[in-house]
N, C-alpha and C positions, 0 to 999 in steps of 0.2 A: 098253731102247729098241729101237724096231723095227729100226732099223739095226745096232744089236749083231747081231740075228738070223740078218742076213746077211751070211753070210760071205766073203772073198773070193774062194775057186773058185764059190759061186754065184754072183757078180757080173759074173766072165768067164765062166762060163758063158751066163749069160744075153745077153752082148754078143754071145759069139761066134751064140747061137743067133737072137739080132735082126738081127746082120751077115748070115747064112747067109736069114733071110727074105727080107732088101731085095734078095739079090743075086739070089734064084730068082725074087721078081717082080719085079724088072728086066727077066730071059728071057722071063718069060710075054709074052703075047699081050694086046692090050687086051680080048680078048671072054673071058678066061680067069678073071673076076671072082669069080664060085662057089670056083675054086681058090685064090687070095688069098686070100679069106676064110677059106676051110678051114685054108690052111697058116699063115695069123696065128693063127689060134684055137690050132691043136697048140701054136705055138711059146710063145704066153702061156699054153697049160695046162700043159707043158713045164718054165718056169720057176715058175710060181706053185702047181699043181696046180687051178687052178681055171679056166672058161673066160671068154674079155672080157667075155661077156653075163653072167655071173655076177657077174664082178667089180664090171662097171657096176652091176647093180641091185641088189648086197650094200653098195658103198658109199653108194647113193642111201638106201639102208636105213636108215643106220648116218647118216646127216647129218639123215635124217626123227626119227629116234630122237630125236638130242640137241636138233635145232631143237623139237622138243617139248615136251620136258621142262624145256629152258631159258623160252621163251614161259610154260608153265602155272606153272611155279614163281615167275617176275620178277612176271606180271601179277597174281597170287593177292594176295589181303589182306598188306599188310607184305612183298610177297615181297621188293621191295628191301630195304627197313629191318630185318628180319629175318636179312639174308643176308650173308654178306663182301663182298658187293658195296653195302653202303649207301653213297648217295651226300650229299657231305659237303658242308661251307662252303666252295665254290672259297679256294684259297690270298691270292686277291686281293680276299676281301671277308672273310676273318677279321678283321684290323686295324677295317675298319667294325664289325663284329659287337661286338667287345670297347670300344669305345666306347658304341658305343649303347646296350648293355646296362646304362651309365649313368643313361640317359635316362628318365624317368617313364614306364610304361607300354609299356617294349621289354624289357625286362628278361626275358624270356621268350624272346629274338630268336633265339636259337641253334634252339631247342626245334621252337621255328615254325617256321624253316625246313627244319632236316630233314626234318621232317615233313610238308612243301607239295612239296620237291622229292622225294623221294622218290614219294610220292604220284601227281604227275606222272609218274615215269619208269613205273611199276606201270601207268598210264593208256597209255600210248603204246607200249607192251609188244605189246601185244594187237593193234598193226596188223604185226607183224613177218612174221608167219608167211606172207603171199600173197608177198614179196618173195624169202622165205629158198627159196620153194618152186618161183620161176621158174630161178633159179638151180641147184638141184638138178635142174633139169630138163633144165637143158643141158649138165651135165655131161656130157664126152665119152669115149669108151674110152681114149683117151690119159689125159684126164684122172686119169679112175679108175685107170689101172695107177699113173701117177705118187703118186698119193697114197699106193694100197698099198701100196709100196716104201717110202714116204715114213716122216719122223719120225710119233712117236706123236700130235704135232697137224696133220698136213698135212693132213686135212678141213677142220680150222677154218678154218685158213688159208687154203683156196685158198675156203670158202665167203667170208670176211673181203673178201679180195681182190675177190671177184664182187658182196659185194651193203653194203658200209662206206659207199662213197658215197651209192646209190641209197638206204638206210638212214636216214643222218643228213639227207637231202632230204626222205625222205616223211614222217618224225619231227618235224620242226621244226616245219610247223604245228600236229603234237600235242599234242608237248611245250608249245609255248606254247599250244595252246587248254586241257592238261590243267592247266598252270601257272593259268591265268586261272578254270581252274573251281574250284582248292583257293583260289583268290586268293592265289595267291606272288607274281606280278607287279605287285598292286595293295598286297604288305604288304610287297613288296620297293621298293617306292619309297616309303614310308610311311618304312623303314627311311633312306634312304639321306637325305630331307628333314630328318628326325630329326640326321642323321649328319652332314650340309652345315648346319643351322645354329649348329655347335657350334665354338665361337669359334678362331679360328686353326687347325683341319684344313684342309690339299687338298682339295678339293671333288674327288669321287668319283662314278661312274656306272656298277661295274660291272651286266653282265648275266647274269642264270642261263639263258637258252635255252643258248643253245651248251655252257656247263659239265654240267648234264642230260642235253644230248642223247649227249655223246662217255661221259658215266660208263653212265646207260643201255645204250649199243653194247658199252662193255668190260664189262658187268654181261654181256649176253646171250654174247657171245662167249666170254667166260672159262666159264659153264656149257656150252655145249655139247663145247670144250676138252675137260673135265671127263670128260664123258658117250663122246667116243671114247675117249680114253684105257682107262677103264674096258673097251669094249666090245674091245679091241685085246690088254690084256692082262688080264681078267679072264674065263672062259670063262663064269660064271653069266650075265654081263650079253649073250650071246647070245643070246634068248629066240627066234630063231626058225630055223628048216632053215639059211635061206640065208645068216646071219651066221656061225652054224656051220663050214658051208661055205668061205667067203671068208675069215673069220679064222683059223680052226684050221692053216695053213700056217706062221701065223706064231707058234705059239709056243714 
């Protein structure tokens, strides 16, 4: 892990050498801005070997990388149903499921539904990438060094953080338009009527949007996970100058 890496004289080091900035431009002058700049730059090249703009646009790199490879991979034919990330019979409609498969003509229920939600999440995939891409973009120098330093998933996370919400907001009407185009929602109530008129069960109404939508978001998030790790501690999966660059400090 990243943090093994660093050890604890670099870690006062690098305090003292952050304390030693804040206190010199404290003195400065407010029109002495050129020089702040310059002597934050040494100090982060100082600790890291790399400079902030580097770093900035090594990790932007390195978050475009996985947000890619995770999107092409999930939205591809089968990419969920294929993957460790298949999404399954929410926990609270199995009990319906093993019922119904009772039923004349549900007997397939399990099958179907993988296969319509899955399908779905594969569909709603493919809108991820303008969201994953606003947020890479405002990524800030702070940002970027914190992550650097950070564990071997603090991209994921801090992208997690930035775009989870706004995510599962612009997915919903996806998910349920992608749901309604495999017909899960019209054979998930097929299911559930099937299910309610079966003598003496609770009458039941779960819903698949929301169960879709959050497996979907752990589906893309766990690949791009994936994808820094690799780039962090494998040197192959640097494929370019500048990840080179930014990553090679830390191995």
């Amino acid at each position: 892990m990243l943090s093994n890496v660093i050890t604890p004289m670099m870690k006062i080091l690098a305090t003292r050498l952050t304390i030693l900035t804040l206190l010199t431009i404290g003195l400065m002058p407010v029109s002495g801005n050129a020089q702040i700049d310059d002597l934050f730059n040494k100090t982060v090249k100082a600790i890291t070997g790399s400079s902030d703009g580097e770093i900035d646009l090594g990790l932007k790199q390195a978050l475009e990388f996985g947000v890619k490879e995770a999107v092409d991979k999930l939205s591809a034919d089968k990419g969920y149903f294929d993957s460790p990330y298949k999404i399954l019979v929410p926990e609270e409609a199995r009990y319906i499921v093993s019922k119904v498969k009772m039923v004349p003509g549900f007997q397939d229920v399990e099958k179907q539904l993988l296969d319509k939600m899955n399908k779905a999440a594969e569909i709603a995939a493919k809108k991820a990438t303008p969201i994953f891409v606003d947020a890479i973009t405002a990524l800030t120098i702070k940002d970027a060094m914190n992550i650097l330093m950070g564990e071997n998933d603090a991209a994921t996370r801090y992208l997690e953080t930035q775009t989870r919400t706004s995510l599962y907001t612009a997915f919903m009407p996806d998910i349920q338009a992608a749901l309604d185009e495999v017909n899960a929602r019209e054979y998930w109530k097929s299911v559930i009527t099937a299910y309610n008129n079966i003598p003496f069960v609770k009458k039941a109404n779960p819903q698949l949007d929301d169960h879709v939508n959050k497996k979907a978001l752990d589906g893309l998030f766990s690949l791009i996970e994936v994808k820094e790790e690799k780039i962090r501690t494998d040197q192959s999966q640097r494929t370019t100058d500048l990840l080179k660059n930014v990553f090679s400090k830390q191995d």
